[in-house]
ChimeraX commands (.cxc) that place a marker at each C-alpha (Angstrom):
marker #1 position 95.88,98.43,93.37 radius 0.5
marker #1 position 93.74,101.76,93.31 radius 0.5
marker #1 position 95.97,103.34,95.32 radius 0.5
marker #1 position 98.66,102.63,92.60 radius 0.5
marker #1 position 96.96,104.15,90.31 radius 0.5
marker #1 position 96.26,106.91,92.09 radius 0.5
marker #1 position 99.64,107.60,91.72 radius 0.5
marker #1 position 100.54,107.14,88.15 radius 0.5
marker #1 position 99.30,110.56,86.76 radius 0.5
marker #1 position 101.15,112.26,89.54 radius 0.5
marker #1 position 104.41,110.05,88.56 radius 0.5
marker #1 position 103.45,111.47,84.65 radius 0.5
marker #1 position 102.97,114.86,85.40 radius 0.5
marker #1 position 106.74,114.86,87.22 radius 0.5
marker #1 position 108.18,112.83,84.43 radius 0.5
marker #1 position 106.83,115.50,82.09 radius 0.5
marker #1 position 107.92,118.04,83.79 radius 0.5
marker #1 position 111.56,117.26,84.61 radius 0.5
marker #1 position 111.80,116.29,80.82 radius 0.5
marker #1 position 110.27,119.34,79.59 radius 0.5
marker #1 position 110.74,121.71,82.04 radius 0.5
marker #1 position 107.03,122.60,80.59 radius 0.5
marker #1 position 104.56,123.07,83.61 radius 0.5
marker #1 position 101.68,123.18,80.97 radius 0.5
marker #1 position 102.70,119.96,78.86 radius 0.5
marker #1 position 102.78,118.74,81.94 radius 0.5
marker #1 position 99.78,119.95,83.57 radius 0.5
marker #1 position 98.02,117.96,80.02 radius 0.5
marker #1 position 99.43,115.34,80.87 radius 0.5
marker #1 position 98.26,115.02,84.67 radius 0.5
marker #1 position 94.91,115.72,82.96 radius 0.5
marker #1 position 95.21,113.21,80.16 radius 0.5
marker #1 position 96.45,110.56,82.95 radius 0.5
marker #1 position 93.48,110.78,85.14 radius 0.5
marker #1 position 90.46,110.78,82.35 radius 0.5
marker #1 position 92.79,107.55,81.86 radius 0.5
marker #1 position 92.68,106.60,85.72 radius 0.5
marker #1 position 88.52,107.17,85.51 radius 0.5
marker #1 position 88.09,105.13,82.34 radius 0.5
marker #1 position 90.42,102.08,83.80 radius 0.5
marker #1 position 88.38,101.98,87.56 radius 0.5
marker #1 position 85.38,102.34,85.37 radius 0.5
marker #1 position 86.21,99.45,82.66 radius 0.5
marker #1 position 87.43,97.32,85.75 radius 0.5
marker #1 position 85.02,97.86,88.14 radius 0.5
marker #1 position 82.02,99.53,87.03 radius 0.5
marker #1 position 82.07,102.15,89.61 radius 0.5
marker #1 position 84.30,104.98,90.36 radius 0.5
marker #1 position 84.73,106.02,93.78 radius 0.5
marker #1 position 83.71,109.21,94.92 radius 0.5
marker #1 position 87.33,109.70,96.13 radius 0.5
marker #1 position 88.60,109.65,92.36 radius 0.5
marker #1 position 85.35,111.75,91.01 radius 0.5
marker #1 position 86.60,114.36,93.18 radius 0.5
marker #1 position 90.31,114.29,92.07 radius 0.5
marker #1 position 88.91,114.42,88.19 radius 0.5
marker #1 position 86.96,116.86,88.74 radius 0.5
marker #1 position 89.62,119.44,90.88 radius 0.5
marker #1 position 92.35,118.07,88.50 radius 0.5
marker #1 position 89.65,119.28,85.31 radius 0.5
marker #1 position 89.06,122.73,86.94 radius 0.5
marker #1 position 92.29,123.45,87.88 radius 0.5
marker #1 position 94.31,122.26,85.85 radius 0.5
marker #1 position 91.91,123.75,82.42 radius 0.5
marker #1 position 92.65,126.95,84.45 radius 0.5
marker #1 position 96.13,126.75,84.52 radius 0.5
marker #1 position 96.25,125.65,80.74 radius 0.5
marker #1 position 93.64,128.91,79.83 radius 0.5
marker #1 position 95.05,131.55,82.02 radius 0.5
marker #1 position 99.07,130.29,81.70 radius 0.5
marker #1 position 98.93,130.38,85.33 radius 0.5
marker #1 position 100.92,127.75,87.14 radius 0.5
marker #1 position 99.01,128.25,90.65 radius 0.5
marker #1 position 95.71,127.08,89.62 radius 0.5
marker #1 position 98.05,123.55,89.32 radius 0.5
marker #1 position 99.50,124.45,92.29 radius 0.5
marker #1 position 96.48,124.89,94.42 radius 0.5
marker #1 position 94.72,121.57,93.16 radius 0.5
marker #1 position 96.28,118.75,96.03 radius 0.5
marker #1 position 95.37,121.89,98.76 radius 0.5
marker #1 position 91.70,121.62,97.17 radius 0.5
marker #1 position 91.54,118.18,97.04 radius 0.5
marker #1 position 92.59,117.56,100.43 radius 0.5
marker #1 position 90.69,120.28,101.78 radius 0.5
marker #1 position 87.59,118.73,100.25 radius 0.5
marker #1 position 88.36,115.63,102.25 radius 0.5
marker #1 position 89.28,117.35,105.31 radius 0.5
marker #1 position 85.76,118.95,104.92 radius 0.5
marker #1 position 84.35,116.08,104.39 radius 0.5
marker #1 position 85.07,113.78,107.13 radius 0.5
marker #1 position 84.87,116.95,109.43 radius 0.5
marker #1 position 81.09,117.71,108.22 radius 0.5
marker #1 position 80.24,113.72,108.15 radius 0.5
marker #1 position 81.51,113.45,111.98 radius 0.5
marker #1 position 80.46,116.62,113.53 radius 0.5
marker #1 position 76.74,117.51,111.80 radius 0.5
marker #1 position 75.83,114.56,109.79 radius 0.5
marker #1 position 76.93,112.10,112.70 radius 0.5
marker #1 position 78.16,110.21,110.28 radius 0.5
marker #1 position 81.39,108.36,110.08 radius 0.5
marker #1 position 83.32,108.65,106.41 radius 0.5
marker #1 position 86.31,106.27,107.66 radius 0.5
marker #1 position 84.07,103.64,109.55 radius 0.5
marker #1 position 81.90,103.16,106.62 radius 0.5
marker #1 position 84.82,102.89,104.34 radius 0.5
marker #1 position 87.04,100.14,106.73 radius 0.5
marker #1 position 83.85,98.44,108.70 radius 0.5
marker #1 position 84.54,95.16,106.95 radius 0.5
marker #1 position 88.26,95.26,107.73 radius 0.5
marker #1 position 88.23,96.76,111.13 radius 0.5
marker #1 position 86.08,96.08,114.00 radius 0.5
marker #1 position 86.27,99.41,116.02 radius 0.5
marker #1 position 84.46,101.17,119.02 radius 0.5
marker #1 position 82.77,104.39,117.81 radius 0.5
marker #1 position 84.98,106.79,120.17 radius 0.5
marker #1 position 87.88,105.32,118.37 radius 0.5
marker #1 position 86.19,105.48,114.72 radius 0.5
marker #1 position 85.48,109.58,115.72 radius 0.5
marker #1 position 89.05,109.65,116.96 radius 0.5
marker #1 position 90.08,108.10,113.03 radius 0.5
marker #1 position 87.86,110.95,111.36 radius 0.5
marker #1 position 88.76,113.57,112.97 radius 0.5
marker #1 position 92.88,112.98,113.00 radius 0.5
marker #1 position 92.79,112.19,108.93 radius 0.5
marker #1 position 90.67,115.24,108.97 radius 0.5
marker #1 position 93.45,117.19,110.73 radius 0.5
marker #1 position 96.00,115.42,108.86 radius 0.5
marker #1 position 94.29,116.09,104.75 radius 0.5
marker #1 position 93.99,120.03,106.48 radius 0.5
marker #1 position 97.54,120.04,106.80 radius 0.5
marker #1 position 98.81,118.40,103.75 radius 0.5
marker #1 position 96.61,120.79,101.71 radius 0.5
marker #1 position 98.78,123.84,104.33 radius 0.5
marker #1 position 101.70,121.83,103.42 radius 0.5
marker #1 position 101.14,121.94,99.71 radius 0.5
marker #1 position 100.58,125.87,99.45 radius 0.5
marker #1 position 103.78,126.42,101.84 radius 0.5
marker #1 position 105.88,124.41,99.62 radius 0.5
marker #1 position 104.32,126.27,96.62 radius 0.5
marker #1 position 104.74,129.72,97.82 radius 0.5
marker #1 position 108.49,129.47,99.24 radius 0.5
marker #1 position 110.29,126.72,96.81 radius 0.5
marker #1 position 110.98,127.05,93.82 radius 0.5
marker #1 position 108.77,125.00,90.91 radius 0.5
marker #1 position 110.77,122.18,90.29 radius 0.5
marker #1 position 110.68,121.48,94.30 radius 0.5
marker #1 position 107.35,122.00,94.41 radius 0.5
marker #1 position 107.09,119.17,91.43 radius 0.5
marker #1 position 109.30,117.01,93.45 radius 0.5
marker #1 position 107.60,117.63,96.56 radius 0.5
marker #1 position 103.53,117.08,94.54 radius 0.5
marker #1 position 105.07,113.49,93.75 radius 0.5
marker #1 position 107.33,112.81,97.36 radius 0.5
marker #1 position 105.88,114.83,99.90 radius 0.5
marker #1 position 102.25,113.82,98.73 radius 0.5
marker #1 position 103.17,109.88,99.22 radius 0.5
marker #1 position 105.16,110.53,102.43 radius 0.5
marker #1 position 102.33,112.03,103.91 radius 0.5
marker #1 position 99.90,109.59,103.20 radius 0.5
marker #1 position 102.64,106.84,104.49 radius 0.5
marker #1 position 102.98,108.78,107.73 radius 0.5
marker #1 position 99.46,108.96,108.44 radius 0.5
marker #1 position 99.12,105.35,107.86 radius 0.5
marker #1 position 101.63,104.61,109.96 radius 0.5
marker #1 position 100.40,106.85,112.82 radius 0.5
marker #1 position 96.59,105.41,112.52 radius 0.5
marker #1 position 98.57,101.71,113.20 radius 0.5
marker #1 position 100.82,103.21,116.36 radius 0.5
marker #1 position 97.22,104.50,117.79 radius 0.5
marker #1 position 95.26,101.42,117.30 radius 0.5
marker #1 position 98.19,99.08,118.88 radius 0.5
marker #1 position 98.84,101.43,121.20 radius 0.5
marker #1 position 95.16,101.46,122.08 radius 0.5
marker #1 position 94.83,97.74,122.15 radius 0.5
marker #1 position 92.56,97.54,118.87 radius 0.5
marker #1 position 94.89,95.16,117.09 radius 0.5
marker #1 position 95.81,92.07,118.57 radius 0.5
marker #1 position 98.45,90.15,116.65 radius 0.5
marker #1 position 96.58,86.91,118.26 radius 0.5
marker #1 position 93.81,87.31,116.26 radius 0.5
marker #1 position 95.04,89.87,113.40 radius 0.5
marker #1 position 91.64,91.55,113.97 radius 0.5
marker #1 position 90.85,95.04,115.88 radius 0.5
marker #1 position 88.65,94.51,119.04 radius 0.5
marker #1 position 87.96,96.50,121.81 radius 0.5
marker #1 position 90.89,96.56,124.68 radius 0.5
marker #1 position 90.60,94.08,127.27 radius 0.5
marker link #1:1,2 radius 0.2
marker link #1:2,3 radius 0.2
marker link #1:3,4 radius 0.2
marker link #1:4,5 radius 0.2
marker link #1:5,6 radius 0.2
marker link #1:6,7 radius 0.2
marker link #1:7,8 radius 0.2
marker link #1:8,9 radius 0.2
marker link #1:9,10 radius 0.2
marker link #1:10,11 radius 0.2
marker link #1:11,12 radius 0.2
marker link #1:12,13 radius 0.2
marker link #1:13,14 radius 0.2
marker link #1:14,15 radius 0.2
marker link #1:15,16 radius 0.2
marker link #1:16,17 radius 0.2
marker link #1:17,18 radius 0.2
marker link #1:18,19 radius 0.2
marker link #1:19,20 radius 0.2
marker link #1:20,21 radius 0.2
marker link #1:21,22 radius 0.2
marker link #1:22,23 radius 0.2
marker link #1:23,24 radius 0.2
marker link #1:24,25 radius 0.2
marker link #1:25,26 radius 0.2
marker link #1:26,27 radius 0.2
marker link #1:27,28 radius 0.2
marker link #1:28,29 radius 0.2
marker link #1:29,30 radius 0.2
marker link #1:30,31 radius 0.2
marker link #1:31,32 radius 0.2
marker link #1:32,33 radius 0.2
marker link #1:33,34 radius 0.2
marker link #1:34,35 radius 0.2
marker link #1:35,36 radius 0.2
marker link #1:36,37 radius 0.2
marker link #1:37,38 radius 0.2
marker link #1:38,39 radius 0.2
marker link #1:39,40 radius 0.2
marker link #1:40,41 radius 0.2
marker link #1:41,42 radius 0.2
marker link #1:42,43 radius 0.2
marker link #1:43,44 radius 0.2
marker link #1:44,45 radius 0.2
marker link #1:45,46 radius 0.2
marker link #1:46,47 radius 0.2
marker link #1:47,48 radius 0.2
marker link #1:48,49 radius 0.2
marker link #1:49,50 radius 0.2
marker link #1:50,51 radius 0.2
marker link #1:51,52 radius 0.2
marker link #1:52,53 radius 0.2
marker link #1:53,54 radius 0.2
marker link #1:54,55 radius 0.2
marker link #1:55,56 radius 0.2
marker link #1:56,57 radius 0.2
marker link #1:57,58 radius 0.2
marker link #1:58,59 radius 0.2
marker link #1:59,60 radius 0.2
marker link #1:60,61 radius 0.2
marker link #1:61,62 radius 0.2
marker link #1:62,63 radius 0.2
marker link #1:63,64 radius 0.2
marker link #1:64,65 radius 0.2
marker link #1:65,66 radius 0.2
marker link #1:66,67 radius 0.2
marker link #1:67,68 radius 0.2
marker link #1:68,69 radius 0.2
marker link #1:69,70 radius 0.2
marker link #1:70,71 radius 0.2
marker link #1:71,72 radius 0.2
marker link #1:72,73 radius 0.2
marker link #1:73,74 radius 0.2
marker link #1:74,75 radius 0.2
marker link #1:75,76 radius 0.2
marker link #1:76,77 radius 0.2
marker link #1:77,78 radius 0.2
marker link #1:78,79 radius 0.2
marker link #1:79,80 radius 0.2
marker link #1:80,81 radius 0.2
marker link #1:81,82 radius 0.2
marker link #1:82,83 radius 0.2
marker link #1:83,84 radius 0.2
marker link #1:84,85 radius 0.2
marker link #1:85,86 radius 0.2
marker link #1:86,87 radius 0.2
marker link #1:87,88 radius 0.2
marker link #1:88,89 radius 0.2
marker link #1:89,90 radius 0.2
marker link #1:90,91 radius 0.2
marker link #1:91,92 radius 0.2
marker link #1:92,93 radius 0.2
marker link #1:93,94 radius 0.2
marker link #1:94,95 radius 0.2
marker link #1:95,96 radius 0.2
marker link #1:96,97 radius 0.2
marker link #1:97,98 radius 0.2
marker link #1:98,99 radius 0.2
marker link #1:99,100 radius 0.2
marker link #1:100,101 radius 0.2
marker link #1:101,102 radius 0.2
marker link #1:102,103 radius 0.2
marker link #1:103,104 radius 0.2
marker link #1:104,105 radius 0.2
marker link #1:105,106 radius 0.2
marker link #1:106,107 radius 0.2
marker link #1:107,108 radius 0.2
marker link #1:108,109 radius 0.2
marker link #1:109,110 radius 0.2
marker link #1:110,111 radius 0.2
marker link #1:111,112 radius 0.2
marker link #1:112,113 radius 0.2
marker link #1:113,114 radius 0.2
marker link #1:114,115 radius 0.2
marker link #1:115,116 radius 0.2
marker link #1:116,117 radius 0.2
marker link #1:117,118 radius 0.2
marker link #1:118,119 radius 0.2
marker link #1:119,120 radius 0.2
marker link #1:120,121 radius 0.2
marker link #1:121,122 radius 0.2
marker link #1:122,123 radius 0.2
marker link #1:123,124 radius 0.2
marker link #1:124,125 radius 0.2
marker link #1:125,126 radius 0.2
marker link #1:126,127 radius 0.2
marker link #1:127,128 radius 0.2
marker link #1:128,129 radius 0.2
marker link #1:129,130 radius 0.2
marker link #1:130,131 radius 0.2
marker link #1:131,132 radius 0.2
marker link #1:132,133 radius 0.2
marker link #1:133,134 radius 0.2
marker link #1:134,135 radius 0.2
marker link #1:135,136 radius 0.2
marker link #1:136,137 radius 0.2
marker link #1:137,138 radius 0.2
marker link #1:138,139 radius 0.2
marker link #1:139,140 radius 0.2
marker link #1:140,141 radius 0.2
marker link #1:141,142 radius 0.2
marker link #1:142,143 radius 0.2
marker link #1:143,144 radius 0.2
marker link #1:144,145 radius 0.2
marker link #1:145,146 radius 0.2
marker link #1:146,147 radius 0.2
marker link #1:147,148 radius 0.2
marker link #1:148,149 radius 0.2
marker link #1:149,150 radius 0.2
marker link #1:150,151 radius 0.2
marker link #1:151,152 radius 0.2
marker link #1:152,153 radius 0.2
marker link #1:153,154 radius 0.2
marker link #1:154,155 radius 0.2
marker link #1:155,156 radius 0.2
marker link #1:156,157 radius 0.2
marker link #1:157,158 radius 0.2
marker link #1:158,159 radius 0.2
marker link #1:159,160 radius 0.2
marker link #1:160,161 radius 0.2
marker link #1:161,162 radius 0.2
marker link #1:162,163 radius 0.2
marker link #1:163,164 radius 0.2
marker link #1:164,165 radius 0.2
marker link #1:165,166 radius 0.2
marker link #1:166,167 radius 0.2
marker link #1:167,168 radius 0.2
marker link #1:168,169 radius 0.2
marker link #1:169,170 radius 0.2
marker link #1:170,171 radius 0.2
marker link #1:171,172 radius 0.2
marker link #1:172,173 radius 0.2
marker link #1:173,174 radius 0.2
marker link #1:174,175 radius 0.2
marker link #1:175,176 radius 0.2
marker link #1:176,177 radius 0.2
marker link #1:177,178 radius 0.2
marker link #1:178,179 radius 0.2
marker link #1:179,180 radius 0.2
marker link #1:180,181 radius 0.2
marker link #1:181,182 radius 0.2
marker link #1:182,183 radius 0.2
marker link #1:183,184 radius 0.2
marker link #1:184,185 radius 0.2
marker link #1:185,186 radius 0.2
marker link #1:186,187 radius 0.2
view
């Protein structure tokens, strides 16, 4: 369900946009939708997750940029800095904190060996470093309304892709049985 709703302001800000042809309406909008997004995880659950503090806040930044300085790439920059902040994230937690972002996030789902959790960190690491790469190529050599198209396509795409390759490397790797529809270590 989060996940969902991760997506709604994105799905707004394209709506916007393709009716408007307005990148600043629109870039409101994207705003307005995710002080929305906050207040409903809030209301619901009583927490926000760190995940969704850091969109609001890039989104808020960026996006107030944009609307101040009539500058389309601050909007255009914001998925690079969000997923760059992730990258960062998991890459820092792994490799100096020794702490693992994905394992505490999936340890009640997934039962995992801690070469294979590292393994998990560091390719969704790779993978949010690449997206954000993706995100300023796409900006810089298409035109707008691509890059508008791609912001709502490409970003969803890339997160299914990942998801998919994380499953092909833990069957591959014997983690998930369908047996037991739990992830063990290989026999």
């Amino acid at each position: 369900m989060r996940q969902f709703l991760e997506f709604i302001p994105v799905l707004l800000f394209v709506v916007v946009y393709f009716a408007t042809r307005d990148i600043y309406i629109s870039t409101a909008v994207l705003m307005a939708g995710i002080c929305l997004q906050v207040a409903y995880e809030f209301i619901r659950f009583r927490k926000i997750e760190k995940k969704t503090t850091v969109i609001f806040w890039v989104a808020m930044l960026f996006g107030g940029a944009t609307l101040i300085f009539r500058n389309q790439e601050f909007i255009q920059w914001k998925p690079t800095i969000v997923n760059w902040l992730f990258s960062g994230a998991l890459l820092t937690s792994q490799i100096i904190a020794r702490d693992n972002l994905i394992k505490k996030l999936l340890s009640e789902q997934l039962t995992l060996p801690d070469h294979v959790w590292r393994n998990l960190a560091l390719g969704w690491s790779l993978g949010f470093f690449l997206a954000g790469a993706l995100n300023l190529f796409v900006a810089y050599r298409f035109s707008l309304d691509f890059w508008v198209t791609y912001k709502l396509v490409g970003g969803f795409a890339i997160s299914v892709i990942y998801m998919v390759i994380t499953m092909v490397y833990l069957v591959k790797g014997g983690y998930i049985r369908d047996d037991q529809n739990r992830v063990t270590e290989p026999e």
